[in-house]
C-alpha positions in Angstrom: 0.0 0.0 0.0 1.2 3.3 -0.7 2.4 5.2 2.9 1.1 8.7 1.8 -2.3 7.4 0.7 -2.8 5.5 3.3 -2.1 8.6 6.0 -4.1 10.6 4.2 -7.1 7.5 4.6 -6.1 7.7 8.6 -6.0 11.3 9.3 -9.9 11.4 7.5 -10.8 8.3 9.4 -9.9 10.1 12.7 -11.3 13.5 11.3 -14.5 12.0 11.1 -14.3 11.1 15.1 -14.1 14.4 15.6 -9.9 14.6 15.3 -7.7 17.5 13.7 -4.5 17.1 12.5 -2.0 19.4 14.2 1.2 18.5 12.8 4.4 15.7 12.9 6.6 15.1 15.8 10.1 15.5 15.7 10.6 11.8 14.7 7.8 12.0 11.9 5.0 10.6 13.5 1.9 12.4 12.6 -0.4 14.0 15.2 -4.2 14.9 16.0 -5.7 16.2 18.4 -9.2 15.2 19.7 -11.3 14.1 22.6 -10.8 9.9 24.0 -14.3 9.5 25.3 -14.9 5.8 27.1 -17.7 3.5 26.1 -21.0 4.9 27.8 -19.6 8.4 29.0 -20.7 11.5 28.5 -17.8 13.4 27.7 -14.2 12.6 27.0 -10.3 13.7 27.8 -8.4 16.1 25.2 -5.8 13.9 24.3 -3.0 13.8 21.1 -2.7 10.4 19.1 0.7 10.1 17.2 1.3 7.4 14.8 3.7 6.0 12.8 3.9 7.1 9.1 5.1 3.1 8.0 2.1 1.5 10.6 4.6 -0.7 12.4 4.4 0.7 16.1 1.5 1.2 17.9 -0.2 4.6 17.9 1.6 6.8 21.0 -2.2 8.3 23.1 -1.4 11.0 25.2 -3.8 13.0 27.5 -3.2 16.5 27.0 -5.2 17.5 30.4 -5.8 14.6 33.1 -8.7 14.8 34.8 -8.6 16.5 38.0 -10.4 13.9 40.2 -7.6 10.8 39.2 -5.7 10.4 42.1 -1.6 10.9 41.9 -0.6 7.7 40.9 -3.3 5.6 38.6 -2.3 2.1 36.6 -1.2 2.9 33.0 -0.8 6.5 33.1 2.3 8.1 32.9 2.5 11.9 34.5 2.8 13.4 31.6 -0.8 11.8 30.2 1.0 9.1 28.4 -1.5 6.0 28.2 -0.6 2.7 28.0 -3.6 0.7 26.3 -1.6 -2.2 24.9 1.3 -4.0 25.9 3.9 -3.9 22.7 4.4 -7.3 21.6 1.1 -8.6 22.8 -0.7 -7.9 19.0 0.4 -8.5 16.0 -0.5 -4.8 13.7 -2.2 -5.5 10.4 0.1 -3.2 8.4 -2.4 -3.7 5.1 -4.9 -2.5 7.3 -3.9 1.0 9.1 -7.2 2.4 9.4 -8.5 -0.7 10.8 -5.5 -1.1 13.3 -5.8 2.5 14.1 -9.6 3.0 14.6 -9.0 -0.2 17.1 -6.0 1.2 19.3 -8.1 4.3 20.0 -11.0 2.1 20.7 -9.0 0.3 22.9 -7.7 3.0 24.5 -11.1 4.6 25.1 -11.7 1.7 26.8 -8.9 1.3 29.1 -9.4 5.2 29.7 -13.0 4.2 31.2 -11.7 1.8 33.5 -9.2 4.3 35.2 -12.0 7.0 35.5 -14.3 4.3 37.3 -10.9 2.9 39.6 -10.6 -0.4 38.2 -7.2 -1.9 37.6 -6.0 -1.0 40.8 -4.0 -4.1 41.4 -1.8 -3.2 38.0 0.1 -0.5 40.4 1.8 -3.7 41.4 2.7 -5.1 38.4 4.3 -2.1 36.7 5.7 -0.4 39.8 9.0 0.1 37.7 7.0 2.6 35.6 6.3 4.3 38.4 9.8 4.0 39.7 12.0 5.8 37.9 15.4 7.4 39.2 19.2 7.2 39.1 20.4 3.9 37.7 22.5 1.8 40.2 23.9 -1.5 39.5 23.8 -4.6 42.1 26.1 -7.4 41.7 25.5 -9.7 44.9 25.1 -13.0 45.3 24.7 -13.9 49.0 21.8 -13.0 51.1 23.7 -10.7 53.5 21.6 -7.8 54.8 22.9 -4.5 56.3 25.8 -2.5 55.2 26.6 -3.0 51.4 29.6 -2.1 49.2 29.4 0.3 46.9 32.0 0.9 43.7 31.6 4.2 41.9 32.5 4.0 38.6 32.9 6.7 35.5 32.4 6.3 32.0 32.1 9.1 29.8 32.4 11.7 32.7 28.7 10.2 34.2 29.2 8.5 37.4 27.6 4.8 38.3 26.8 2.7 41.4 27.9 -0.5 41.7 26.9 -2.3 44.8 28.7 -5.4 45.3 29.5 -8.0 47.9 32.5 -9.3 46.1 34.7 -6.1 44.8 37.2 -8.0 43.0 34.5 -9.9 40.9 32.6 -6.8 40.3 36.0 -4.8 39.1 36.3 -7.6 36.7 32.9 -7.0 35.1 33.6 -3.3 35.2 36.7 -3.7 33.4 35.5 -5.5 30.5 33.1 -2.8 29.8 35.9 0.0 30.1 34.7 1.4 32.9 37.4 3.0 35.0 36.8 2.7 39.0 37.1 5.4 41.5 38.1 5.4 45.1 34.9 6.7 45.9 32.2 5.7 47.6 28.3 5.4 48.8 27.2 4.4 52.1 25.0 1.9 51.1 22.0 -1.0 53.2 20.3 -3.4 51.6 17.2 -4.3 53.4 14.3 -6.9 52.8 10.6 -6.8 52.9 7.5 -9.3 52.6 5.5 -6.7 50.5 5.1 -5.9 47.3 5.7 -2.0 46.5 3.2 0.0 44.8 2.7 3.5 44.5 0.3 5.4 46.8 -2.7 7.0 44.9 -3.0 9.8 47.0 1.1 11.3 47.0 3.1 10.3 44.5 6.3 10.5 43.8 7.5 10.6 47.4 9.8 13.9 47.3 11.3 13.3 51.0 12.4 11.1 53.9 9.2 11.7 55.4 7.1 11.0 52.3 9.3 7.6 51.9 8.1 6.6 55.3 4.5 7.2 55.1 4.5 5.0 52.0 6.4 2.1 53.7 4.3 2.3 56.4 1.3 1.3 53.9 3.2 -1.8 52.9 5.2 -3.0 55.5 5.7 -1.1 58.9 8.9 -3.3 60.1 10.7 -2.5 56.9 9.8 1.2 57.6 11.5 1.7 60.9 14.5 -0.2 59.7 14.7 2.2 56.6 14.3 5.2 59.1 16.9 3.7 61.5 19.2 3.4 58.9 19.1 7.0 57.5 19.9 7.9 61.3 22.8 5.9 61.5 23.8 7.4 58.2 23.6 11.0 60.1 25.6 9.7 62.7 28.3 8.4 60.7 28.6 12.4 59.0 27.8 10.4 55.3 27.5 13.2 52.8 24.3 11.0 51.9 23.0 6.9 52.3 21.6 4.8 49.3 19.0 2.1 50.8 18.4 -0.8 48.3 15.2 -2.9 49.4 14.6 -6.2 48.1 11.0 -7.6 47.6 9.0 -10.2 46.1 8.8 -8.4 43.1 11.6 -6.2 42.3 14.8 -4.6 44.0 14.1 -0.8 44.4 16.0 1.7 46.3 16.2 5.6 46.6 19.2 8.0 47.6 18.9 10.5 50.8 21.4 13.7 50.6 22.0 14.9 54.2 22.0 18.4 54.1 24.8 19.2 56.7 24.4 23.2 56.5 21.1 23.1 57.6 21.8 20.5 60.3 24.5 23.0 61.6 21.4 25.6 61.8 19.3 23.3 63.8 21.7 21.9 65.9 20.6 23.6 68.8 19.4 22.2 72.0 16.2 24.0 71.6 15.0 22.3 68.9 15.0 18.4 69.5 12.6 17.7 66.3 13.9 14.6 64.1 15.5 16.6 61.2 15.5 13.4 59.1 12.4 13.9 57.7 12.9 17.1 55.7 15.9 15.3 53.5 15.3 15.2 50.0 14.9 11.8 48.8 15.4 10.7 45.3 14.1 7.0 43.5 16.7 4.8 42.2 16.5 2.4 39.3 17.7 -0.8 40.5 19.3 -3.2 37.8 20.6 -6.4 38.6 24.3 -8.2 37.0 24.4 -10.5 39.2 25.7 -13.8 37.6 22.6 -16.1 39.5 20.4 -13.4 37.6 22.1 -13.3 34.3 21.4 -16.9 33.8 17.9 -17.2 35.9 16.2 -14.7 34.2 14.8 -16.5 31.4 14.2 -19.5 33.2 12.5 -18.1 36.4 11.5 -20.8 38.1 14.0 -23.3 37.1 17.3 -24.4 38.4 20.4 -23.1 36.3 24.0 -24.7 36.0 25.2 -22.0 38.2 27.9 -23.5 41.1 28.4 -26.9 39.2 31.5 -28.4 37.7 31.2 -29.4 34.4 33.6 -30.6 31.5 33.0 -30.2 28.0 35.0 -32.6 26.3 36.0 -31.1 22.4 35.5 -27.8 21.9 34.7 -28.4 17.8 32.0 -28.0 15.8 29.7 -28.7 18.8 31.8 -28.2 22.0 32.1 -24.4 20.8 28.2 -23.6 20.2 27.7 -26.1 23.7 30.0 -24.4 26.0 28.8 -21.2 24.7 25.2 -21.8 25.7 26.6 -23.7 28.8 27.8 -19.7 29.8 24.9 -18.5 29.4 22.9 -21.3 31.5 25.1 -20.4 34.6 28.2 -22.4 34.5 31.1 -21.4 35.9 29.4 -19.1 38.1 28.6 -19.1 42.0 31.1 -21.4 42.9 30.7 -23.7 40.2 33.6 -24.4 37.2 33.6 -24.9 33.0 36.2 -26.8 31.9 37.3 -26.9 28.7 39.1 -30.1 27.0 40.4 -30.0 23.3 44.4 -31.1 21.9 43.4 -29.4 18.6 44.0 -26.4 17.2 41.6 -24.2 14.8 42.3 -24.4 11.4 40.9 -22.7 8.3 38.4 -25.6 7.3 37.3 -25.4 10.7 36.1 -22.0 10.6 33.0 -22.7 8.7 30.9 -24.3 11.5 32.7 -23.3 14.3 32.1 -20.9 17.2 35.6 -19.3 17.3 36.1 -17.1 14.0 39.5 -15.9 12.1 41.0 -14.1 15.1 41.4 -17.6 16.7 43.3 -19.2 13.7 46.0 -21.5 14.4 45.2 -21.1 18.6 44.3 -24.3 20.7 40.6 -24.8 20.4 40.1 -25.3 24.6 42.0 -22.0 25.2 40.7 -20.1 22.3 37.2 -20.7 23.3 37.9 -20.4 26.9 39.1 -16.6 26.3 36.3 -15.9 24.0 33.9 -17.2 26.9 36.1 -15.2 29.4 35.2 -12.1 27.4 31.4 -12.6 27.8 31.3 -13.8 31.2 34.4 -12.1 32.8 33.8 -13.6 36.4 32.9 -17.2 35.3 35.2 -19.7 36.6 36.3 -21.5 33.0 39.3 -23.6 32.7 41.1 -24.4 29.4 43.0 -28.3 29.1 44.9 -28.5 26.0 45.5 -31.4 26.0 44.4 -35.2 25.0 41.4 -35.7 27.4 43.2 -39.5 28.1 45.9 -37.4 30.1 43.7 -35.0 31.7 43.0 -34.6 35.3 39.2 -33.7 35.4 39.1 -33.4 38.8 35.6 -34.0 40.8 32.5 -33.5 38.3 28.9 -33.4 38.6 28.6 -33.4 34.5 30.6 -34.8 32.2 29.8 -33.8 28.4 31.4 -35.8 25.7 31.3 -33.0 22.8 33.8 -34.8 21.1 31.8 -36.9 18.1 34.4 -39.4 18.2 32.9 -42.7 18.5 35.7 -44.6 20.0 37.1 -41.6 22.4 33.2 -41.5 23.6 33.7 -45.5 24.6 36.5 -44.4 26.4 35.0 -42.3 28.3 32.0 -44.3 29.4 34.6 -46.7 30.4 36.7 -44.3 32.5 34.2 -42.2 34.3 31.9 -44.8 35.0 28.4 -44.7 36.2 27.3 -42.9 38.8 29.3 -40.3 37.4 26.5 -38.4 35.0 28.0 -38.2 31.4 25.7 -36.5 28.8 26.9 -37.6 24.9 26.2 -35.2 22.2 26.6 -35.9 18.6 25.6 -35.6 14.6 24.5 -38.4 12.7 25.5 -38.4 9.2 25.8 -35.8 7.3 23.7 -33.7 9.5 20.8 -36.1 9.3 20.2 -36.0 12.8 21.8 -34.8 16.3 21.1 -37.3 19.2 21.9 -37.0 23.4 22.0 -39.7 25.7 22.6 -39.2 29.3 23.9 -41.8 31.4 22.7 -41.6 34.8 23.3 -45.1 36.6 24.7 -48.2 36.1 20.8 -49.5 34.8 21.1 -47.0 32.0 22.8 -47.5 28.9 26.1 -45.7 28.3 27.7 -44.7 24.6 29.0 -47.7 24.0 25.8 -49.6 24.9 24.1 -48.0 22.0 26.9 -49.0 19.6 26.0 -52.7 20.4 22.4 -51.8 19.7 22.8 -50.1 16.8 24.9 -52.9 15.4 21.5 -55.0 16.0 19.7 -52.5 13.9 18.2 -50.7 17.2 17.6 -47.5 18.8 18.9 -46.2 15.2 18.1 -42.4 14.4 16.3 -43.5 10.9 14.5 -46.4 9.6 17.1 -46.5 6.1 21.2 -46.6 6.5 22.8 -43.2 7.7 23.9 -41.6 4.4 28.1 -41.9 4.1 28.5 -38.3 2.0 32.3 -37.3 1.9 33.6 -34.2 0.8 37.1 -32.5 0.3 40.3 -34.4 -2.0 42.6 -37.2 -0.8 42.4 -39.2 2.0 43.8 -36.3 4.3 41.0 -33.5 3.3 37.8 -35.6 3.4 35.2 -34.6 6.0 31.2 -35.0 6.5 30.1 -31.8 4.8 26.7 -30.3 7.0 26.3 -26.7 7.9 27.1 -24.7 11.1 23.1 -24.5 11.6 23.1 -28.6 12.0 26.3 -27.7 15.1 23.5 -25.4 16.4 20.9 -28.2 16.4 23.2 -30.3 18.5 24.5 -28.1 20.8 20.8 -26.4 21.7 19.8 -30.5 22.1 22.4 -31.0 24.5 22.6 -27.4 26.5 18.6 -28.6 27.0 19.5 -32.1 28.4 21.9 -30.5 30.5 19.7 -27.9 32.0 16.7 -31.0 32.5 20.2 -32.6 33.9 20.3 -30.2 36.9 16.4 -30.0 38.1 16.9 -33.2 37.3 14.6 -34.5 34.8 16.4 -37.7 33.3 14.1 -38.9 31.1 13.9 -39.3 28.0 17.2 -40.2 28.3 18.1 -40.6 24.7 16.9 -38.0 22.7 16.9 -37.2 18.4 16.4 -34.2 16.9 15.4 -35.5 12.8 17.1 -32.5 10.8 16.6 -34.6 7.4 13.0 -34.2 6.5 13.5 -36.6 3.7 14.4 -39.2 6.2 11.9 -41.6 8.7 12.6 -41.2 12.1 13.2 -44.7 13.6 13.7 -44.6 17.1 11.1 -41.9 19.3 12.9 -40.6 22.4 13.4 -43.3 25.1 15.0 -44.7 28.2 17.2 -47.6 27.2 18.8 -49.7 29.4 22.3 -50.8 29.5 23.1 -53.6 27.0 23.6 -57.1 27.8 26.8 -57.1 25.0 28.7 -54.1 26.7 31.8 -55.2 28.3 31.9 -51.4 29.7 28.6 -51.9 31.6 28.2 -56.1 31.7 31.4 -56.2 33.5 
């Protein structure tokens, strides 16, 4: 559809309902002006609707007077008359269809409108508190569950100053590094304290402006958390703090706001006759609270799951699929809180490698274990990952709770099973063919089958990944350049099957136990995931 015709079929739709256009926004949107009356009500709210020229993004509603009987703080309203009527990503906009999509966000909006005027929604104060909340941003790296007095690293970047609260400084000045941020000898006095209730703003004051608004609104919510946030702002008078930062953690969210003591006026009212608690006139300002922790960082989109954080793994091969695996591994929590990654590979990255490999050009000719342990390093600065570069049959592993066999290698995989035998938990990943299909089994006990189990099977024509013979495709010339051709997206298949099995691995969900992933849609699968048991043929597990 042409854009300009199809504005010009908008701004009539809208001037029909009573709209005028005004004008574009700095960015190009396109605004009117009218009146957003709710279903069934007599009269409506002046309000501006912006939208966007290319009908891509939702239409921006913005009350240009709010009515004088809301109370201060109301769900979906900003201050400034901003209305939130639709949660971006919860619709899909028809973009062949702008008067359509339009018509039905201000109908929508009307509607949510209506339900603010009557005092419904009350509850969604809760759920978008952050909106509601919005300050200095200050950053909060801990991982214990210590209370009380906090550390604080200021750090600078760009001349702008940032707050770091941290319970482990060294860790934290890692993290800060790696973004170039260069750390000060300054610093905050800072408590973190803890409450049972949820915030949300009050109705009738909002924002709270000082100390004294702060405690009547944490007196609504939770009166214990109250005194100790007012106790706490004392101790920081009688410490002579130029000011106190007090980060509370709740069911929700972590929120915090700043108090500056204003020492000059202290000085003024420091006289015997006037005993009144001066605390209560301090300015107080919100603070944005964001969270790096490392439990966090890998939690987040798994809420209610358990993570790899404080286990020791080892990825054995760091190839084609180790690199992808250990990768996502990262990202899942290992190597943090405690726990270690590490990292086994003898080879070294080559140009044919690069391909379908993790590791890039930068890394050519460097030792695969150490190459994508520096590389990991860089993404997670504080995770505990080390690199062996060396054959995994000279190794020292150390105590694991997972061992990952990355490798591919049929025969080093037996070897494995057969020296870190069950109940040591080893998780196989591998590609069948070429990239026909990618397969996991996890061997939990010495009643499950290992690797090697399912070679003897196999061999039987069972538990195979597809009813007809795996395709034998070589590529490449001579005997020393022929590989199995498959792309880096079938490496990606694999390692997202086995990063998967490794996180049901840790809130320990063991079953299906062998698990394939039919990439070949030309082939049959043969064998549906299952639970076999260890095979009566194995010398590794008949023994």
């Amino acid at each position: 559809m042409n854009s300009a015709i199809a504005v010009a079929d908008v701004i009539e739709a809208f001037k029909q309902r009573g709209f005028k256009f005004v004008g574009k926004t700095d960015d190009g949107w396109f605004r009117l002006h009218g009146q957003l009356t709710p279903p069934q009500a007599d009269k409506g709210c002046p309000c501006e609707v912006q939208f966007d020229p290319a009908f891509f993004d939702l239409p921006r509603i913005r009350l240009l007077e709010i009515p004088p009987e809301l109370p201060a703080a109301v769900p979906h309203l900003g201050a400034g008359g901003g209305l939130c009527y639709l949660a971006k990503g919860t619709v899909v906009l028809d973009i062949y269809d702008p008067v359509g999509q339009s018509l039905a966000c201000l109908q929508r909006a009307a509607v949510v409108l209506g339900q603010i005027l009557k005092g419904e929604m009350i509850e969604d104060l809760t759920e978008e508190f952050f909106a509601y909340w919005d300050g200095w941003l200050c950053f909060v790296d801990i991982q214990g569950e210590d209370l009380g007095r906090q550390n604080c690293i200021v750090a600078q970047t760009n001349r702008n100053s940032l707050w770091f609260i941290t319970d482990n400084e060294d860790r934290t000045t890692k993290k800060l590094e790696s973004l170039g941020y260069q750390v000060t000898d300054q610093t905050v006095l800072t408590y973190r304290l803890k409450t049972s209730a949820q915030p949300r703003p009050l109705t009738s004051r909002w924002p709270p402006e000082t100390v004294a608004d702060i405690l009547a609104w944490q007196s609504t919510l939770d009166p214990r958390c109250r005194r100790k946030i007012h106790e706490r702002i004392k101790e920081g008078e009688r410490k002579r703090a130029n000011g106190v930062l007090i980060v509370i953690e709740s069911p929700l969210m972590t929120y915090g706001f700043a108090v500056l003591y204003d020492r000059q006026r202290q000085v003024q009212k420091g006289k015997l006759s006037d005993r009144r608690d001066s605390s209560f006139g301090l300015k107080a300002a919100p603070v944005s609270v964001v969270r790096i922790d490392d439990r966090y960082l890998a939690q987040r989109n798994i809420p209610k799951s358990k993570t790899l954080a404080g286990k020791n793994l080892a990825v054995v091969g760091c190839g084609t699929i180790g690199g992808y695996l250990s990768d996502m591994l990262v990202k899942a929590g290992a190597g943090t809180c405690g726990g270690k990654l590490t990292l086994v590979d003898c080879d070294y990255l080559l140009p044919q490698n690069i391909g379908r490999h993790r590791l890039g050009f930068p890394d050519l000719l460097s030792n695969k274990a150490e190459a994508m342990a520096k590389e990991l390093k860089r993404l997670a600065p504080v995770a505990d990952i080390r690199a062996l570069p060396v054959d995994v049959r000279q190794a020292q592993l150390g105590k694991l709770d997972l061992l990952i066999d990355a490798t591919g290698e049929e025969s080093l995989g037996h070897w494995l099973c057969g020296n870190y035998p069950a109940p040591m938990p080893m998780l196989s990943v591998w590609i069948e063919g070429p990239g026909t299909a990618v397969r996991t089994l996890l061997r939990m006990n010495t009643s499950g089958a290992c690797y090697r189990c399912l070679w003897h099977r196999n061999r039987r024509s069972e538990l195979r990944s597809i009813v007809a013979p795996l395709p034998a495709i070589l590529a490449g010339h001579g005997c020393e350049g022929l590989y199995v051709p498959f792309p880096a997206s079938v490496s990606v298949h694999a390692a997202s099957l086995g990063a998967e099995m490794a996180l049901d691995w840790v809130n320990g969900i063991y079953s299906p136990a062998l698990r394939t992933r039919l990439l070949d849609r030309t082939q049959q699968l043969a064998t549906p995931d299952c639970d076999p048991l260890k095979d009566r043929e194995c010398p590794l597990c008949s023994s």
